[in-house]
C-alpha positions as CSV (number, residue, x, y, z in Angstrom):
1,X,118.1,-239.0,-147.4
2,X,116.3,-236.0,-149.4
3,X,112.7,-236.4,-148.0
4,X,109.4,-236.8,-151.0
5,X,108.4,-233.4,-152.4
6,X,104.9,-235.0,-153.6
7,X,102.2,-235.7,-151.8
8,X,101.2,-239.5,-150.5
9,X,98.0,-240.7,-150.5
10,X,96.8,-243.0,-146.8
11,X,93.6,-244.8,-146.1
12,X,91.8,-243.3,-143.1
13,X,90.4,-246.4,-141.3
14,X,87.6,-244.5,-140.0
15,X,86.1,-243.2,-142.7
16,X,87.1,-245.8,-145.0
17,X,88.8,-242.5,-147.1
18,X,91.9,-241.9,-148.6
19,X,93.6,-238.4,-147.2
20,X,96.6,-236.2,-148.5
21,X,99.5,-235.8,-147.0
22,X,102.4,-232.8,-147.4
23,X,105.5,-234.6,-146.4
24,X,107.7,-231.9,-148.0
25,X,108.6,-230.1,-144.3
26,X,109.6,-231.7,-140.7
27,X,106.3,-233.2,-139.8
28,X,103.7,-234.6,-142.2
29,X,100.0,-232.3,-143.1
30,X,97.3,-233.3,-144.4
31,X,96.7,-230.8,-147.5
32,X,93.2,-230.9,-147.1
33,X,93.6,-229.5,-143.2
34,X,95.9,-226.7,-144.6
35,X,93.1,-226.1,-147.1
36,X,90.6,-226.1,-144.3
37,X,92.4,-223.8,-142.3
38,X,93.3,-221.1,-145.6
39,X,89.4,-221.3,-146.6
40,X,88.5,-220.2,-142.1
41,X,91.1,-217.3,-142.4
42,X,90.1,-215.8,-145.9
43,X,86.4,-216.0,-144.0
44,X,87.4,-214.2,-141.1
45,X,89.1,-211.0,-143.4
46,X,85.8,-211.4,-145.5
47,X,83.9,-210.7,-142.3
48,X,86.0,-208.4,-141.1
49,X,85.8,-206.0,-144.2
50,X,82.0,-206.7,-144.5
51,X,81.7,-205.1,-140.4
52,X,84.1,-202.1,-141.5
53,X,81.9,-201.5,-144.2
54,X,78.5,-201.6,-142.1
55,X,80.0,-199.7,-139.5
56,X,81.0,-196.3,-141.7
57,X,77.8,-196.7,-143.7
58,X,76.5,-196.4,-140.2
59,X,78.2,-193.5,-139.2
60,X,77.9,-191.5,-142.1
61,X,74.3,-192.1,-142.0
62,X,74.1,-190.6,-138.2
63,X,76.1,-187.7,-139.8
64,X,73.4,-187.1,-142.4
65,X,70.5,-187.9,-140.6
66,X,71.2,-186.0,-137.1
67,X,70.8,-182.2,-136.7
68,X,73.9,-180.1,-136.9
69,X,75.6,-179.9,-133.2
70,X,78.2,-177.0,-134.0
71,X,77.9,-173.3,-134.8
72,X,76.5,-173.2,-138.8
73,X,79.3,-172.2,-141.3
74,X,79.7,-168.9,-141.6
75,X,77.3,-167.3,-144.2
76,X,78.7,-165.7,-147.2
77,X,75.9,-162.2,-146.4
78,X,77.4,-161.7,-143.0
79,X,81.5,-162.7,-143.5
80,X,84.2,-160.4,-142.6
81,X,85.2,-158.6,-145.7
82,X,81.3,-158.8,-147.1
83,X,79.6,-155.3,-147.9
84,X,77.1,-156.5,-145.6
85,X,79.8,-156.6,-142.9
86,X,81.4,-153.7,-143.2
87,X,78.1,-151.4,-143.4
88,X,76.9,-153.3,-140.1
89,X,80.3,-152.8,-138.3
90,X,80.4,-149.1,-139.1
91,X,76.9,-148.2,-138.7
92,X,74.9,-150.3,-136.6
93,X,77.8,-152.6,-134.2
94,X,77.9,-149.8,-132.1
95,X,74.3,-150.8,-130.5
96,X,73.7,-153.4,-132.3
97,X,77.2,-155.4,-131.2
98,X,79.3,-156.7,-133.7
99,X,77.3,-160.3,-134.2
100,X,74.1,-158.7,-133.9
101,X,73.3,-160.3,-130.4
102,X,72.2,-156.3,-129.2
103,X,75.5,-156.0,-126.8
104,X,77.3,-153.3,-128.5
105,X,79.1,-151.0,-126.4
106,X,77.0,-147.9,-126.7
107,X,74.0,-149.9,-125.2
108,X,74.9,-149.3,-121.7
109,X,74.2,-145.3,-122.4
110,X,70.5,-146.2,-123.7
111,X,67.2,-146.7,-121.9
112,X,66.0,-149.0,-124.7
113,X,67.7,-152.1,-124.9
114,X,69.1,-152.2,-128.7
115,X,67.5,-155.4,-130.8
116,X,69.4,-158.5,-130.2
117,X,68.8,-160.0,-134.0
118,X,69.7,-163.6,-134.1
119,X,67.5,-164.1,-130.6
120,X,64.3,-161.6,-131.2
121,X,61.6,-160.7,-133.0
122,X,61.6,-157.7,-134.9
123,X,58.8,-155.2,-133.4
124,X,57.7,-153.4,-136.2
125,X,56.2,-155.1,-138.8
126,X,53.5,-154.6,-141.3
127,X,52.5,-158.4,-141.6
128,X,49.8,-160.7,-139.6
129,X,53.1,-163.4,-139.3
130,X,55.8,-160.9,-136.8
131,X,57.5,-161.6,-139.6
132,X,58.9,-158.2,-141.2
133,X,59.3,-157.0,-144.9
134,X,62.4,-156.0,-146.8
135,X,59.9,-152.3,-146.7
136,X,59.9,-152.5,-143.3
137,X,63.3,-153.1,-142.3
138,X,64.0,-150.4,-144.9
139,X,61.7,-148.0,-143.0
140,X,63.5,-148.8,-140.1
141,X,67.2,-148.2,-141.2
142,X,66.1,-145.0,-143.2
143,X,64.0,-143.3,-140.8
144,X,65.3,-144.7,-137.5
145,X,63.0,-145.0,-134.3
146,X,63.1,-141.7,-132.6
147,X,61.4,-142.4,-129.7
148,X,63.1,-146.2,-129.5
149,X,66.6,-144.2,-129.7
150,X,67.6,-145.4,-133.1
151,X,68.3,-142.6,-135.4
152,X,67.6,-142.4,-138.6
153,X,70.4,-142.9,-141.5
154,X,69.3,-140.6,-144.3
155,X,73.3,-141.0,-146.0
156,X,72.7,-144.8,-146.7
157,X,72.1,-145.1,-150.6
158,X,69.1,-147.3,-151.1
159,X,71.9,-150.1,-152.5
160,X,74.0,-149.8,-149.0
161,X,70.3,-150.3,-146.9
162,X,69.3,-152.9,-148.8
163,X,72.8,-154.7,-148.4
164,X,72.2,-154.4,-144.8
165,X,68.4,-155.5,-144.4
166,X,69.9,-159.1,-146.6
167,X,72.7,-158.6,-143.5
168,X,70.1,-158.0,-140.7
169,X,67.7,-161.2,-142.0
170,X,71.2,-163.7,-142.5
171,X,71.9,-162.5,-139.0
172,X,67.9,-164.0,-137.8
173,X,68.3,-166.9,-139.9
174,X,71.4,-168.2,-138.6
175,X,69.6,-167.3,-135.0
176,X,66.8,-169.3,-136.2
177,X,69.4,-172.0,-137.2
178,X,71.0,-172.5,-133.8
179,X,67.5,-172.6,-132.1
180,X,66.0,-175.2,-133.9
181,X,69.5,-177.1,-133.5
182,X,69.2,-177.0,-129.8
183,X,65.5,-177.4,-129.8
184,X,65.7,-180.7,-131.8
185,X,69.0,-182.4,-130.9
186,X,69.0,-186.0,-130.2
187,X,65.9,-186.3,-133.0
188,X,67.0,-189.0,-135.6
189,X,64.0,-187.5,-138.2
190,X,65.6,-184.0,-137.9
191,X,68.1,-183.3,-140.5
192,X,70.4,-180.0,-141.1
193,X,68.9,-179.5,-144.5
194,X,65.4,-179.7,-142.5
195,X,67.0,-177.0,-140.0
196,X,67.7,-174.9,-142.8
197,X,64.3,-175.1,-144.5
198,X,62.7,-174.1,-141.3
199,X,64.7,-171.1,-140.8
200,X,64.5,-170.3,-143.9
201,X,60.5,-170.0,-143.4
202,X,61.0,-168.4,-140.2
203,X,62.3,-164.9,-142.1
204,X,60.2,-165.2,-145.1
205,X,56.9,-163.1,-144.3
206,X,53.1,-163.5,-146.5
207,X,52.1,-160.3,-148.4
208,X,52.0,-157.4,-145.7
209,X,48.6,-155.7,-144.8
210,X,46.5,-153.5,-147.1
211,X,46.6,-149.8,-145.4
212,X,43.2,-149.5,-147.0
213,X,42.1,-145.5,-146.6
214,X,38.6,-145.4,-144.5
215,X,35.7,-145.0,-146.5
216,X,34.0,-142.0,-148.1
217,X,31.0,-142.4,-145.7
218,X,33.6,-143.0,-142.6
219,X,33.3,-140.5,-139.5
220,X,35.3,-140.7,-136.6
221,X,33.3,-141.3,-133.2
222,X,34.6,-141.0,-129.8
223,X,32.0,-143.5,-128.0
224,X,32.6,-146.2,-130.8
225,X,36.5,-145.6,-130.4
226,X,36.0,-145.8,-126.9
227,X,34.0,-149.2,-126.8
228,X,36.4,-150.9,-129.2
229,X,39.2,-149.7,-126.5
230,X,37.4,-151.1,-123.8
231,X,36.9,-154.3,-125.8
232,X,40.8,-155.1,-127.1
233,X,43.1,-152.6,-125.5
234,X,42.3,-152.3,-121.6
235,X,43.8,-155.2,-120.3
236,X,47.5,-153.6,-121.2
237,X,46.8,-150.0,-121.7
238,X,44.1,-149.7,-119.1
239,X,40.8,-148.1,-119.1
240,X,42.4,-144.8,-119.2
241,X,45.4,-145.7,-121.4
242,X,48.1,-144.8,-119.1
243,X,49.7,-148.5,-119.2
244,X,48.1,-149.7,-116.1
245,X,46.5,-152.9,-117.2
246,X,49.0,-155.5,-116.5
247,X,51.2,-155.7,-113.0
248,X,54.0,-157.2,-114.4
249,X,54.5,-157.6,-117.8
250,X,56.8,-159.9,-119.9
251,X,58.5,-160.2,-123.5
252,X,58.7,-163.6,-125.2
253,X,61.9,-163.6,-123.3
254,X,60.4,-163.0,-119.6
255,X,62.2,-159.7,-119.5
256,X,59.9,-157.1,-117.8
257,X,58.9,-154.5,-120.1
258,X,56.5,-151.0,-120.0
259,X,53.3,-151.2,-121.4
260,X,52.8,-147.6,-123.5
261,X,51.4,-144.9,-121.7
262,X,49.2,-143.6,-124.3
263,X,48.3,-140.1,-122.5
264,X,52.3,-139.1,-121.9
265,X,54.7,-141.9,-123.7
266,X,56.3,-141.3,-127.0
267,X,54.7,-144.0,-129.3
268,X,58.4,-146.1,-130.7
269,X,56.6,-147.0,-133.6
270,X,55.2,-143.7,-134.6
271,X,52.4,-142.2,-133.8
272,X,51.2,-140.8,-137.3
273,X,48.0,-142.6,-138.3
274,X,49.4,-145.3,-140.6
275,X,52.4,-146.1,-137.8
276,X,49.1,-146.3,-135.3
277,X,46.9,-148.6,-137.9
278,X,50.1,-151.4,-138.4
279,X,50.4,-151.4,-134.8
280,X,46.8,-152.1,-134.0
281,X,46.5,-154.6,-137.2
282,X,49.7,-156.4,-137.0
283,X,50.4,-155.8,-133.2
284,X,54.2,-155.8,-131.6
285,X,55.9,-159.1,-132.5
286,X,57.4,-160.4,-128.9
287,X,55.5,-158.2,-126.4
288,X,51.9,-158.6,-124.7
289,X,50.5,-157.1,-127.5
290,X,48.7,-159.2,-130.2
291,X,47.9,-158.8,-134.3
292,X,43.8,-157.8,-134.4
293,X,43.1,-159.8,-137.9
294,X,39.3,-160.2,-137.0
295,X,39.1,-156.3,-137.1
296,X,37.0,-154.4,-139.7
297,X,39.1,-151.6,-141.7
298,X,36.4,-149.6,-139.9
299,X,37.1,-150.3,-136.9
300,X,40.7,-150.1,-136.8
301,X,40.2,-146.7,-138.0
302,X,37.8,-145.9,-135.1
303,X,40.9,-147.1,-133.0
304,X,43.7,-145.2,-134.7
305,X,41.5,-141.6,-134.0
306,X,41.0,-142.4,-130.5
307,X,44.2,-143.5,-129.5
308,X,45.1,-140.1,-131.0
309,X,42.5,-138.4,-128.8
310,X,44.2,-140.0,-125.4
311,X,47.6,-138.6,-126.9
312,X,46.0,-135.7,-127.6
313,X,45.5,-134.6,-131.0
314,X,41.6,-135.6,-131.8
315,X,40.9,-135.4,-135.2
316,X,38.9,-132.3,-136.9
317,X,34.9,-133.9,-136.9
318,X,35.6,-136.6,-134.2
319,X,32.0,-137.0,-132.4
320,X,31.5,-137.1,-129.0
């Protein structure tokens, strides 16, 4: 007998309510239990989208939140094929090493350790901040460091120098970049676009210092040279300047280094007066010896013609 395809209606004793019944397949159902059961699954795949969805917002919001944990993508200034590049590779890997890092093969042949760009500071500068200017990093490439064993490059056009002072500061940047990333992984507040705005600042220097000439009324004089010395410049150089002042002195890396013998050493920096006032003023970025911003012009002038003296070359009038 072909079995009812419509539903039949029952009176649940209990309740006192009439219920629904399927009698279509092999066993009777009541509708409104199939109905129940449809509204629980369509509730569970709800659910289930709705934790998906929490879960990658989640995710992605680490991702954007959380410092960068692998090398930076490559900048465009310092990629293979760049001008930047190829200058570097062909006149400055050598030393330098072909990432900058100061491991380039010539450096075993030197007493001075070649600059390792992404990791130090740049000595030289003419700024209160260690930080240097495009003029000095020009200075640098044009004229070399004699007495720090770079030679000059007098063939660069001032284009091909400038191209590599933009490839020398990309190249402390990115150092600056993988620093801070180390230095602040695990923060939650630190983002990569804060990274990037940090090292950004880290290469971007104030206005450099004002070589400002010494007066018309200025005289050079030996015991007021002399006092200053004893006053800012003993405990490195000694009382002498022969670089006895410290036992054991450190870079910002805690690598030993030589404090200058001002009677005997060639002066790196230079030792023409200018060379000598930037160095007193601004100091050497990453070494013992600190910028003197609380100086009078004076006063660093008295210093610059008695350092002189100790190297000896006093200046014509210099009072004793």
């Amino acid at each position: 007998m072909k079995k009812a395809n419509h539903p039949v209606k029952t009176l649940d004793e209990k309740t006192d309510s009439l219920r629904l019944w399927d009698i279509s397949g092999d066993e009777p159902t009541n509708i409104h239990v199939k109905a129940q059961q449809r509204s629980i699954r369509w509730e569970y795949f709800v659910a289930v989208i709705v934790v998906i969805i929490a879960v990658s917002v989640f995710f992605v919001g680490c991702q954007t939140k959380g410092p960068i944990t692998s090398e930076p993508a490559m900048s465009p200034t310092v990629s293979p094929g760049s001008m930047g590049y190829e200058l570097f590779q062909a006149n400055c890997a050598a030393c330098h090493g072909t990432s900058g890092r100061g491991d380039g093969i010539a450096r075993m042949a030197l007493d001075v350790a070649p600059r390792d760009f992404r990791n130090e500071p740049f000595r030289y500068v003419s700024t209160l901040d260690s930080i240097p200017t495009r003029e000095d990093l020009i200075q640098t490439i044009k004229h070399g460091r004699v007495h720090g064993q770079m030679p000059a490059a007098p063939w660069l056009s001032d284009e091909s120098t400038s191209i590599l002072v933009d490839y020398v500061l990309e190249l402390n940047r990115l150092g600056w970049v993988d620093k801070l990333t180390q230095e602040f992984t695990g923060d939650e507040e630190m983002t990569s676009q804060d990274i990037a705005e940090i090292a950004f600042e880290r290469v971007t220097t104030e206005e450099p210092i004002t070589l400002a000439m010494p007066g018309p009324q200025f005289r050079t004089n030996f015991t007021r040279g002399e006092t200053l010395f004893m006053e800012s410049c003993t405990s490195c150089h000694g009382p002498s300047g022969k670089g006895d002042g410290l036992d054991m002195p450190l870079d910002d890396l805690g690598r030993p280094i030589k404090v200058r013998n001002l009677t005997s050493d060639p002066i790196r920096g230079g030792s023409d007066v200018f060379e000598l006032y930037k160095r007193i003023r601004c100091g050497v970025p990453g070494t013992p010896m600190p910028a003197q911003p609380a100086l009078t012009n004076e006063q660093v002038w008295q210093l610059v013609f008695y350092t002189r003296s100790l190297m000896g070359q006093p200046q014509p009038g210099i009072e004793r």
